[in-house]
Each structure stands twice: as structure tokens, then as C-alpha cells.
C-alpha positions in Angstrom: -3.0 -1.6 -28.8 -1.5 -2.6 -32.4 -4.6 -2.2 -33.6 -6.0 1.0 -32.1 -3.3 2.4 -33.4 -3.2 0.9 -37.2 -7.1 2.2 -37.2 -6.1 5.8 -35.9 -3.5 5.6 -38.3 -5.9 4.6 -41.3 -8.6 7.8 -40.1 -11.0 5.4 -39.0 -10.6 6.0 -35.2 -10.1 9.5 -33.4 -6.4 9.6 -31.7 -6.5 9.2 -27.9 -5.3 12.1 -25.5 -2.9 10.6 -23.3 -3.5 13.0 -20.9 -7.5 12.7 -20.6 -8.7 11.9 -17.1 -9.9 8.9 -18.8 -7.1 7.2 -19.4 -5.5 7.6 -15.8 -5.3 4.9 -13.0 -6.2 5.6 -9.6 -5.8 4.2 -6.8 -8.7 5.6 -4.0 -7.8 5.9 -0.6 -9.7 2.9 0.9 -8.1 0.1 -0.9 -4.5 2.1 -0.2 -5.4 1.9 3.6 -6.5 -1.6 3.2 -3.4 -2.6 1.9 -1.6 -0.8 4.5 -3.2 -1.6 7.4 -2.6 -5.5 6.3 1.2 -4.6 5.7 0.9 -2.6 9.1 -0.6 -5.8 11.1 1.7 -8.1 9.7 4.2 -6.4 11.0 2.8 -6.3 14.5 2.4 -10.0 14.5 6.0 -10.5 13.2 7.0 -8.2 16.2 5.1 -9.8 18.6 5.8 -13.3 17.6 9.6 -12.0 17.9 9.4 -10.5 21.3 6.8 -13.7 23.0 9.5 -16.1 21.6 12.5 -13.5 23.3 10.1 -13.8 26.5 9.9 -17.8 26.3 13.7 -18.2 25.8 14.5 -15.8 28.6 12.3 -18.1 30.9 10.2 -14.8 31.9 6.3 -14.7 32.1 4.5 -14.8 29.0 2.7 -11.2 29.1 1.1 -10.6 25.7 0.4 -6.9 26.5 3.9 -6.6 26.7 4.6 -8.1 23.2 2.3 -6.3 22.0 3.4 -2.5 20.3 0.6 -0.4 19.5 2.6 2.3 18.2 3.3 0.0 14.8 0.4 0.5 13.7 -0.6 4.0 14.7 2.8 5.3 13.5 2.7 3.6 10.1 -0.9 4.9 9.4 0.1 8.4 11.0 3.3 8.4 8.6 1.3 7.7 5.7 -1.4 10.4 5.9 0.6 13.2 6.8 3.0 12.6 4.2 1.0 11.0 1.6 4.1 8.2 1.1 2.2 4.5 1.7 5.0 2.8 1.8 4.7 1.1 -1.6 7.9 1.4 -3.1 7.4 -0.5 -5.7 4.4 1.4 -6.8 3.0 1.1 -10.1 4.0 3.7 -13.0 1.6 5.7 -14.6 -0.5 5.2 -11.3 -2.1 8.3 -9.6 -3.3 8.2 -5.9 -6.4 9.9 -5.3 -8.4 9.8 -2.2 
């Protein structure tokens, strides 16, 4: 970077736009609902490990279509389309999502 910059400086290299499409980072739309379909399904199991073991202590039958809460994972994906949020917080600056 130093050096791009010591060259530009000297006329020996054309300044870079900051702005050019170029020089953007994107993040597409399949690895952003990769990611959050693995966020999503850990989740799930996290959830369903919690309610089996609730099951077990409670000396009920062990149903694992009980455990089991479909609506983590269609509401987290639902949420994230519609609103375009993906739940990343901790996002990356400078990074656009395109998709």
C-alpha cells in the first residue's frame, strides 16, 4: 500500500478511484446463505439437544419430532430475505452485499 502510494506520488502510477466498482468487496448471495443456513442449523441442533435432554430429565418419551422446531430455520432464512439483515453483526467494513 506504502508503496502504491510512494509511486502515485512520484507520477509513475495513475491514482486509484476509491470509489471504482473495482475496488469494492462483495459478498454474493450464495455464500451469505451458506453461512446462514450453518448458523441457522446450529441453532436447531443446540435447540433440540436442549429440549431431548429436558425430555430425558423429565422421564418422558424420547419423541425427536417433538424436539425438533422447524420454524428456526424457516424464520431465520424468511427474516433475512425480507429484510436483507443476515444476522452478521459483526460484518465486515467496507463490505457490500450483492446478490
Amino acid at each position: 500500500m506504502i508503496h502504491k502510494l510512494l509511486i502515485a506520488s512520484l507520477g509513475g502510477r495513475k491514482e486509484d478511484d476509491r470509489d471504482h466498482f473495482a475496488q469494492k468487496r462483495l459478498e454474493l448471495s450464495g455464500p451469505l446463505l451458506a453461512s446462514l443456513f450453518r448458523k441457522l442449523f446450529a441453532k436447531l441442533k443446540k435447540e433440540m439437544r436442549t429440549s431431548l435432554q429436558k425430555m430425558v430429565d423429565a422421564g418422558h418419551e424420547i419423541t425427536p419430532s417433538k424436539a425438533v422446531n422447524p420454524k428456526t430455520l424457516t424464520r431465520g432464512l424468511k427474516y433475512a430475505l425480507a429484510t436483507g439483515n443476515w444476522g452478521d453483526q459483526q460484518a465486515a467494513a467496507g463490505t457490500n452485499r450483492a446478490g
